[in-house]
C-alpha positions in Angstrom: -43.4 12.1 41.2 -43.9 14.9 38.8 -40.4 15.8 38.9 -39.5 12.1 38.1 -41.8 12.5 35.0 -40.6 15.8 34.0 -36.8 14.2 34.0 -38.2 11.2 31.7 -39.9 13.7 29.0 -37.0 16.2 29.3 -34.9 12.8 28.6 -36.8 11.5 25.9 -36.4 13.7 22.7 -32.3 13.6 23.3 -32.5 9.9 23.7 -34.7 9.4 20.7 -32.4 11.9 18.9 -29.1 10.3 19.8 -30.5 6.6 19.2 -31.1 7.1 15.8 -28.2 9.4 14.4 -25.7 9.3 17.5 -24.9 13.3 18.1 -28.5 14.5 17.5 -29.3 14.3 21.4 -25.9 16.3 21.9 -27.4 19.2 19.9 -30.5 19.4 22.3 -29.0 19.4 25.4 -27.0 22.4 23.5 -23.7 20.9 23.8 -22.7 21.9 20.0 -18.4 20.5 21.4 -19.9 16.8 22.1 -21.7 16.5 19.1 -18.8 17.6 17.0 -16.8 15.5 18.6 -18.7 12.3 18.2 -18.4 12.9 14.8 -14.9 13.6 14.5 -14.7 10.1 16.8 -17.0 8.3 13.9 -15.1 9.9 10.7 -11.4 9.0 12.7 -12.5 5.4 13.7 -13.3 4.6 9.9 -10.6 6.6 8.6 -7.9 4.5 10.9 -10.0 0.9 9.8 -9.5 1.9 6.4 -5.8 2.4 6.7 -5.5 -1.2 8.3 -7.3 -2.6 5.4 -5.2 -0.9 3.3 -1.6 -2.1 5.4 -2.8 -5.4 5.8 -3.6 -6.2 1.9 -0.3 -5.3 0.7 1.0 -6.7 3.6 -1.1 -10.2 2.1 0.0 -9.3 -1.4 3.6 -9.3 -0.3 4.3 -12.6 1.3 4.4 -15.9 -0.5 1.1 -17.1 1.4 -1.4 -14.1 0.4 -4.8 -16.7 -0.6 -8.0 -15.7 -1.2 -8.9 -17.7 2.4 -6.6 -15.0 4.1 -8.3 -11.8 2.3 -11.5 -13.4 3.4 -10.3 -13.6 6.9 -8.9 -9.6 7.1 -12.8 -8.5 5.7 -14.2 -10.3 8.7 -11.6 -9.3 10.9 -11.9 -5.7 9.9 -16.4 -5.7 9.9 -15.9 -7.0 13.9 -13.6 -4.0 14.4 -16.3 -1.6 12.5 -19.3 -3.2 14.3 -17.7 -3.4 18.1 -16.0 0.0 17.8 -19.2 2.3 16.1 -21.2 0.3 18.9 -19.2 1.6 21.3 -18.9 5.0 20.2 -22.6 5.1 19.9 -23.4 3.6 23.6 -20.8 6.4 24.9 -22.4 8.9 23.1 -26.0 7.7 24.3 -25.0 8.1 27.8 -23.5 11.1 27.7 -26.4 12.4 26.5 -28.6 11.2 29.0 -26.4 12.5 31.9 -26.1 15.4 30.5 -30.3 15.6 29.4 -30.6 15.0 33.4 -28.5 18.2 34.8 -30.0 20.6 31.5 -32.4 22.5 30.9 -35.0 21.6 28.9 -34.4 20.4 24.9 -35.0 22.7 23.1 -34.2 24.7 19.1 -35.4 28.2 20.5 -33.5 30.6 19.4 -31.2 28.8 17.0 -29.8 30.4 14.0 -31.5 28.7 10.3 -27.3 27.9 9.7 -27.5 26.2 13.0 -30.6 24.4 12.5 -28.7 23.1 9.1 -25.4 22.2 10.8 -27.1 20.3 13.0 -28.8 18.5 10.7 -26.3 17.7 8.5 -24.0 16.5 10.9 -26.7 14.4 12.3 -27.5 12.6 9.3 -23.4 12.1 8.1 -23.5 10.4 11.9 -26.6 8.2 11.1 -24.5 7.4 8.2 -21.3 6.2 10.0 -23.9 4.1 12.3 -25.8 2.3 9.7 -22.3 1.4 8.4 -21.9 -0.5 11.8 -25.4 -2.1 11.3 -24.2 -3.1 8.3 -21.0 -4.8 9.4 -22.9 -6.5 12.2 -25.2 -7.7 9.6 -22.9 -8.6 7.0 -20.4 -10.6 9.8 -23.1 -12.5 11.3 -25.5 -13.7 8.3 -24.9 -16.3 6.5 -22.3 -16.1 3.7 -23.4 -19.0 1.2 -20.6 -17.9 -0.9 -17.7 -18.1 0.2 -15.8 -21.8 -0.1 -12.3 -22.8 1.7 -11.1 -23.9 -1.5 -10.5 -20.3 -2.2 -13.1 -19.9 -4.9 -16.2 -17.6 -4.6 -20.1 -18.9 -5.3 -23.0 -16.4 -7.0 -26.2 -17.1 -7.3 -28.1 -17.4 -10.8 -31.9 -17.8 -11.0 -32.4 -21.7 -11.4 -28.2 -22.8 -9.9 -25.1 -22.1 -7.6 -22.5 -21.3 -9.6 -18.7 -20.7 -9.6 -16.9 -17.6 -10.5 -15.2 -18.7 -13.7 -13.7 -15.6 -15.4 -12.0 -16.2 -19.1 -11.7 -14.3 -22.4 -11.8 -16.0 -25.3 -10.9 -12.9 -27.3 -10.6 -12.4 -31.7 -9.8 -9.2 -32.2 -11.6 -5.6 -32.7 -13.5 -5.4 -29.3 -13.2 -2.0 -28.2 -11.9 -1.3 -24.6 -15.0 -0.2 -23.0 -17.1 -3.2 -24.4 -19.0 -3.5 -20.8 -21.3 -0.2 -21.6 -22.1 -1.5 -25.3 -25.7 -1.9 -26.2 -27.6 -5.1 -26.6 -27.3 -6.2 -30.4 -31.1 -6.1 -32.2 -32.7 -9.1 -32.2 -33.7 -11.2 -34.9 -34.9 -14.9 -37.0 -31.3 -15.7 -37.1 -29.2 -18.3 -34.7 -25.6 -17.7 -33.5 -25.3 -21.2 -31.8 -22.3 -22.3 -29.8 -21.3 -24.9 -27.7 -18.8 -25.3 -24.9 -17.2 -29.0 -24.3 -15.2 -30.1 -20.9 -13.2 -32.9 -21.0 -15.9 -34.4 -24.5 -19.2 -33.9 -22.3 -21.4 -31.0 -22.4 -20.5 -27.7 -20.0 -23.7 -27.1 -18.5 -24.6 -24.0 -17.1 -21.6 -21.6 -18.3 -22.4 -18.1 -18.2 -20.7 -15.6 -20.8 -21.2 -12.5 -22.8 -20.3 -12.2 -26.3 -19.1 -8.5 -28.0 -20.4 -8.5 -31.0 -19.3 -6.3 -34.4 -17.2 -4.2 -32.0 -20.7 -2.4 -31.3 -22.6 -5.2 -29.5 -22.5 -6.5 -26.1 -24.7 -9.6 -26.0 -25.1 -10.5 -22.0 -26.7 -13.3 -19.7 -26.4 -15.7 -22.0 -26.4 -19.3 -20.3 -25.1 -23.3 -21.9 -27.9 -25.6 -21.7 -27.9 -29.1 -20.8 -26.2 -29.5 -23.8 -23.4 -27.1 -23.3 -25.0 -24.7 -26.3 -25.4 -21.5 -26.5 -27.4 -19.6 -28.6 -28.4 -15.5 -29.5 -30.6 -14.6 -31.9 -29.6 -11.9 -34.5 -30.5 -10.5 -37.6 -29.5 -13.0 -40.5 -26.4 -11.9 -42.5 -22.3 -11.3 -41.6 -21.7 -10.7 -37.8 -18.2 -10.7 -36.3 -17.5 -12.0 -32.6 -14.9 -10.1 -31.1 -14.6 -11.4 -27.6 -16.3 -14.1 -25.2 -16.3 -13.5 -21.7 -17.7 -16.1 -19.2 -18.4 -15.0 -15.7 -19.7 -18.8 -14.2 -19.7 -22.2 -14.3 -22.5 -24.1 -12.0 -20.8 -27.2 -12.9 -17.0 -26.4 -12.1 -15.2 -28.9 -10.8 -14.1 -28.4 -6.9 -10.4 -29.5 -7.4 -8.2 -27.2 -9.7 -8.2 -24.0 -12.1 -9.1 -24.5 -15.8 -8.7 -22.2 -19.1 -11.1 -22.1 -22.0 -10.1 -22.2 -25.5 -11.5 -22.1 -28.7 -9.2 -23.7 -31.2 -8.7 -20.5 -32.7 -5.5 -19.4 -31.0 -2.5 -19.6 -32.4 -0.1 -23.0 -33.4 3.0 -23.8 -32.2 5.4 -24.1 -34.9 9.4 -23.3 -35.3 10.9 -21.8 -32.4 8.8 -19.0 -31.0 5.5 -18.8 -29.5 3.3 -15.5 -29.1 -0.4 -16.4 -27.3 -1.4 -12.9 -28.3 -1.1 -13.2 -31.8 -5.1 -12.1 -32.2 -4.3 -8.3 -30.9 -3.4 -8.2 -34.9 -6.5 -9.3 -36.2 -10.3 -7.8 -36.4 -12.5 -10.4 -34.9 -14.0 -14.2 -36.0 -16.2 -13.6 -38.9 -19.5 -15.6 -38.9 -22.9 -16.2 -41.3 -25.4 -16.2 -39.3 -28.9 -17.8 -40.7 -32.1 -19.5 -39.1 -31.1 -22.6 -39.6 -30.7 -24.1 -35.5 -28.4 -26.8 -36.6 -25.5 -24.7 -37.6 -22.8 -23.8 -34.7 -20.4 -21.2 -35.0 -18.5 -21.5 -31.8 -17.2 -24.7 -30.6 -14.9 -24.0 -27.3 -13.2 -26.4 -24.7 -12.5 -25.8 -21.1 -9.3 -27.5 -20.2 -7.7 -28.3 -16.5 -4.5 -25.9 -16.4 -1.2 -27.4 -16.1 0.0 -28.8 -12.6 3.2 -27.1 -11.1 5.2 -29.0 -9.3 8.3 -26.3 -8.8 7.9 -23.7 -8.2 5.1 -23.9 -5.2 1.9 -22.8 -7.8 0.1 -21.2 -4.4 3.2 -19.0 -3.1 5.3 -16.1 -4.7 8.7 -15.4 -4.4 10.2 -19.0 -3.5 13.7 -18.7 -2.7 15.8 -20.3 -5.4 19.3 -20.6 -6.7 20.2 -22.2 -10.1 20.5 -25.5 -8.8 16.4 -25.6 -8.5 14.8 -27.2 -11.5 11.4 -25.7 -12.6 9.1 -29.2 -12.6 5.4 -29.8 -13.8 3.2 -32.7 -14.3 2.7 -34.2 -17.6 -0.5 -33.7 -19.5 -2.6 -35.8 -21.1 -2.6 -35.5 -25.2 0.6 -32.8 -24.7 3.5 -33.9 -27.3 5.3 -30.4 -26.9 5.7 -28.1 -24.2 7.0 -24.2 -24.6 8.2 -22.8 -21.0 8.5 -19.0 -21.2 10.1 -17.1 -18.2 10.1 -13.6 -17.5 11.6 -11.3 -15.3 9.5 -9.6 -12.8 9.0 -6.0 -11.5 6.9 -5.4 -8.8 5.9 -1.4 -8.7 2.9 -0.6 -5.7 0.0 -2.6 -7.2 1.4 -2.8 -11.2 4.0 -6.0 -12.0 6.0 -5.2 -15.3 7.7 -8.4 -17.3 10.3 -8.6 -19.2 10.8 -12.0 -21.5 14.1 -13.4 -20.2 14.0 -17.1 -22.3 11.6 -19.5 -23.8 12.5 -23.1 -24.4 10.7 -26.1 -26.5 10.4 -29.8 -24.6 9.6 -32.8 -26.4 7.8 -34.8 -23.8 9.9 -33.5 -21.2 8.5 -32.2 -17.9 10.9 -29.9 -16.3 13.7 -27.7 -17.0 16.9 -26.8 -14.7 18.2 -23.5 -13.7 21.4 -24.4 -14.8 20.6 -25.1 -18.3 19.5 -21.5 -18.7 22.0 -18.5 -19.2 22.8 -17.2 -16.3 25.6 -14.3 -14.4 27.1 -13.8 -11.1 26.3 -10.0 -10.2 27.5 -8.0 -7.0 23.6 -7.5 -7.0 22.3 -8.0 -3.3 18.8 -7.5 -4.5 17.4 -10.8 -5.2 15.7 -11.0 -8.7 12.0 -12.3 -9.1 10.7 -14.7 -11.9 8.0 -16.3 -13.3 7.2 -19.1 -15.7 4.4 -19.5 -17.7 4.0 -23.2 -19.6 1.9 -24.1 -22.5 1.1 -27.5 -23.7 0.6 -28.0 -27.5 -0.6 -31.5 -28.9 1.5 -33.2 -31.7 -0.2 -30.8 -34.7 0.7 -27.7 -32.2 -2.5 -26.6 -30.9 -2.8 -25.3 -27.6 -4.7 -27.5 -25.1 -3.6 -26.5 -21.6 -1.3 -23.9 -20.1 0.1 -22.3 -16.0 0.5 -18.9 -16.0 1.8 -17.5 -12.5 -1.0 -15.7 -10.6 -1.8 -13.3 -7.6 -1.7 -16.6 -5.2 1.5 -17.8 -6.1 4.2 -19.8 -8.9 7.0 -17.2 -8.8 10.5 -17.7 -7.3 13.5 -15.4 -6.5 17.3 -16.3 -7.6 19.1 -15.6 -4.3 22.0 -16.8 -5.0 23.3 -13.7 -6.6 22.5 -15.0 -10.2 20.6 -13.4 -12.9 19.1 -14.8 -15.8 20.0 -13.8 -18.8 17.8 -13.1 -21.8 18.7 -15.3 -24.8 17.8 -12.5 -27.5 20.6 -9.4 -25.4 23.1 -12.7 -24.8 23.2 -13.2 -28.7 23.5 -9.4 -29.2 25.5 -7.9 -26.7 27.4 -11.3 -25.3 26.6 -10.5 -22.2 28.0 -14.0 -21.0 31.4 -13.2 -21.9 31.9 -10.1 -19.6 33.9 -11.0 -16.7 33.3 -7.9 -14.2 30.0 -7.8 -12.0 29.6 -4.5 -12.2 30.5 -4.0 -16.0 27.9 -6.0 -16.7 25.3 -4.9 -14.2 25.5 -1.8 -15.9 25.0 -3.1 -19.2 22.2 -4.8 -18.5 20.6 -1.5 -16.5 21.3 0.3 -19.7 19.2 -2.0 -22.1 17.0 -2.3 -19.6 16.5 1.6 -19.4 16.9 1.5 -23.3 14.0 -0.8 -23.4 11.9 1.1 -21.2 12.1 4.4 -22.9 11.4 3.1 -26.2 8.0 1.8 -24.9 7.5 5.5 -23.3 8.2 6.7 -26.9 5.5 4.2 -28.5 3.3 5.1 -25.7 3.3 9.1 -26.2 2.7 8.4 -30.1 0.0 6.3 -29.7 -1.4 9.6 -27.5 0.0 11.4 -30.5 2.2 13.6 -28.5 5.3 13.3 -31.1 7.2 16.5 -29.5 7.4 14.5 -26.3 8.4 11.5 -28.3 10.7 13.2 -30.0 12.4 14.7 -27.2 12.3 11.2 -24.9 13.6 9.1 -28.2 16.7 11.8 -28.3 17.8 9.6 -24.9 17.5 6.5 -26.1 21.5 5.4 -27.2 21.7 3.8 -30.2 24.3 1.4 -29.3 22.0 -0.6 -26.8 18.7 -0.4 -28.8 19.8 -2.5 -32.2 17.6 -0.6 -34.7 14.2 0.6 -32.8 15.8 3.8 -31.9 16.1 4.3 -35.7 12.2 2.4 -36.6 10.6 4.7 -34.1 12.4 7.9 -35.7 11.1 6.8 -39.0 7.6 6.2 -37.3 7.5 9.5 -36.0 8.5 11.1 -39.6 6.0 9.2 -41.0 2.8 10.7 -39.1 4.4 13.7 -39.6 4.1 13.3 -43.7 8.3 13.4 -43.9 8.0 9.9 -45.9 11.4 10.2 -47.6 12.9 10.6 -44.5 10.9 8.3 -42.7 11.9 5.2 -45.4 16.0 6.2 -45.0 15.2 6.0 -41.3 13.6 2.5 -41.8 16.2 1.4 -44.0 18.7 2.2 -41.9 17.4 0.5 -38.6 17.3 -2.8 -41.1 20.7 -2.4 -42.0 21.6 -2.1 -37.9 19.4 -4.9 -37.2 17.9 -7.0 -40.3 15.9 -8.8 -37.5 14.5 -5.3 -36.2 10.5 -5.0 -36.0 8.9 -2.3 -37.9 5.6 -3.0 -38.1 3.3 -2.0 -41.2 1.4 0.6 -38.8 4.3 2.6 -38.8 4.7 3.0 -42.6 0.7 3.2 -43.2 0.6 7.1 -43.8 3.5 6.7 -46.3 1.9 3.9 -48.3 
């Protein structure tokens, strides 16, 4: 009997030890190799989940069915695997340590070095850690997850509702890039009051921040019952700069939806550019104590149905026979359909504006109508289309722009569209040999690319690199920027004369060439 109890106390400490961090009991039954390699067994495990998470979102991202539903599925897939397989690490290294506690000598630190005291320690408490990550899993698969929705959408919760992620960015120019770490704005007796409309009735429960003279972040605001808004400043000139909402308790179950604020820019002549604002400095307001004055007036709109291509797959294989369809929209009198070319790189997709077309009350456009060219290409080409609806005094009331879950296609038919602008340029229609022309193209293309490089290492104002990358670009394929951004790059560098002959000549390459009036500001 007192041998029996002897074994049990001589068991317990180990036990104990190993229960709570996994390897501690190892290091008192002096088996320093088991411990270590426990550890190693906890910090390989994760490593190799990890890499499966990793594999098994681009695997998501890279076929036409990646959904949110399916990411969803591959987290809880991936906390079983962390939960079963720590367990079971854990229960090994338990009884391992008790059979081993059992033909030992007693547990015991006599003797130890303070570096070996420490060691153990520390490698005892990184084990606890890779073990409450297994608790964690365990807890996070098997509570309750009032968030998540099969409709692919994603539920928070906000003191007082349930509300739906609803993410848009109502932006007027200014906002600095960073706005997220930008103080509160001082309060004061004066109202900035807006209100946000869906479908004519109030949108209840929206929340949004607002960046505010490109110093301010004003946050957790929330519409009433009313759909309004309202922050209270110091009276006198305020400019908004952005508008973020982050939730909507009242969103609609079916369909995806865009907010606008009447601001954005009309449709008229040929040519539409969404992004127009990036030129201008924000939405300047008054802002007083009277309550009855509002500011902001913005409307959430139901986005554009895509008929063809599928709006919840990417890449659907196409050939210019396919006609790109949608449904019509209430209140739309014009439609502009912009597609771009795609270029997927890792995790970063590049565009490149192939066409654009106006419809009058049309709701579809073929393939075939577009400009297209047989290449010896085996490659397939991906491309998107993003569609705007305008009503008859051109503002914007609805748009489908191609996301992460789908509304791309690829031409596999050998075909490549070809951009309007290079057609009326280069005539790239008129070249008879594939391969002639598919290295046309790949030199505009390259053309194209390193001119944005050059633009890119000015903006960082590194002109000797600028200089030296704008020396490749050939002049033949770049119609004029080669010569704007020379003259740019003379012009921060105070060499104005020279800068104004360069500008002149690119206009007398290209009289259509862009030269914005950033790039002759330090010459006057």
């Amino acid at each position: 009997m007192a041998t029996e109890k002897k074994i049990r106390q001589s068991v317990f400490a180990p036990v104990i030890a190993s229960l709570f961090t996994g390897i501690g009991g190892h290091y008192l039954n002096r088996r320093w190799d088991k411990a270590i390699l426990f550890l190693c067994l906890f910090v390989l495990y994760l490593a190799a989940i990890y890499a499966v998470f990793i594999f098994m979102i681009w695997t998501l991202k890279s076929t036409p069915s990646g959904t949110m539903p399916e990411f969803n599925e591959i987290t809880q897939l991936l906390s079983k695997a962390i939960s079963l397989g720590i367990f079971a690490i854990w229960l090994t290294s338990l009884i391992i340590t008790v059979r081993d506690r059992k033909n030992n000598i007693e547990p015991s630190i006599t003797g130890w070095t303070k570096s070996g005291i420490a060691g153990a320690l520390i490698t005892s408490f990184l084990s606890f850690l890779f073990l409450a990550s297994g608790v964690n899993a365990t807890f996070s698969l098997y509570s309750e997850r009032p968030g998540y929705r099969d409709t692919g959408s994603y539920e928070t919760e906000s003191p007082g509702f349930s509300s739906h992620n609803f993410y848009e960015y109502l932006y007027f120019g200014g906002s600095p890039s960073n706005s997220r770490n930008l103080p509160a704005p001082p309060t004061g007796e004066g109202k900035l009051k807006g209100r946000i409309l869906f479908q004519d009735q109030p949108a209840a429960g929206v929340s949004l921040a607002m960046v505010l003279n490109s110093k301010y972040r004003a946050k957790d605001i929330i519409t009433d019952a009313e759909g309004i808004f309202t922050v209270s400043l110091p009276p006198g000139p305020w400019i908004i700069n952005a508008v973020q909402t982050e939730s909507w308790a009242n969103q609609p179950e079916e369909g995806s939806f865009s907010m606008y604020s009447g601001r954005e820019e009309k449709l008229s002549g040929n040519e539409y550019s969404r992004h127009d604002y990036f030129k201008k400095n924000g939405y300047p307001v008054n802002i007083t104590p009277d309550p009855e004055i509002f500011h902001l007036e913005a409307t959430i709109s139901k986005d554009i149905q895509l008929i063809w291509p599928n709006p919840k797959a990417e890449g659907i294989k196409a050939t210019v026979s396919d006609t790109i369809m949608w449904e019509e929209y209430p209140g739309a009198n014009r439609y502009y359909v912009e597609i771009k070319k795609m270029r997927r790189e890792g995790t970063t997709t590049h565009y490149e504006e192939v066409t654009s077309r106006i419809l009058h009350n049309e709701t579809s456009i073929p393939l075939a109508s577009l400009k297209y060219k047989k290449t010896a290409g085996k490659e397939p080409t991906e491309y998107s289309a993003k569609i705007y609806a305008f009503s008859e005094d051109g503002t914007l009331i609805a748009e489908f722009s191609d996301s992460f879950q789908g509304g791309t296609f690829l031409l596999s038919d050998g075909n490549i569209l070809i951009e309007d602008r290079l057609d009326d340029l280069f005539d790239l229609s008129s070249i008879e040999d594939p391969e002639e022309f598919e290295k046309k193209v790949e030199a505009i293309s390259l053309n194209k690319s390193r001119a944005t490089a050059v633009l890119t290492l000015i903006d960082d104002n590194l002109l000797f690199e600028a200089e030296t990358l704008l020396e490749l670009i050939d002049s033949e394929y770049s119609q004029g920027k080669k010569e704007a951004l020379s003259g740019y790059i003379m012009a921060l560098q105070g060499e104005c004369n020279k800068a104004n002959q360069m500008f002149d000549k690119a206009q007398s390459i290209n009289p259509d060439v862009c030269i914005p009036d950033t790039y002759k500001a330090k010459c006057g």
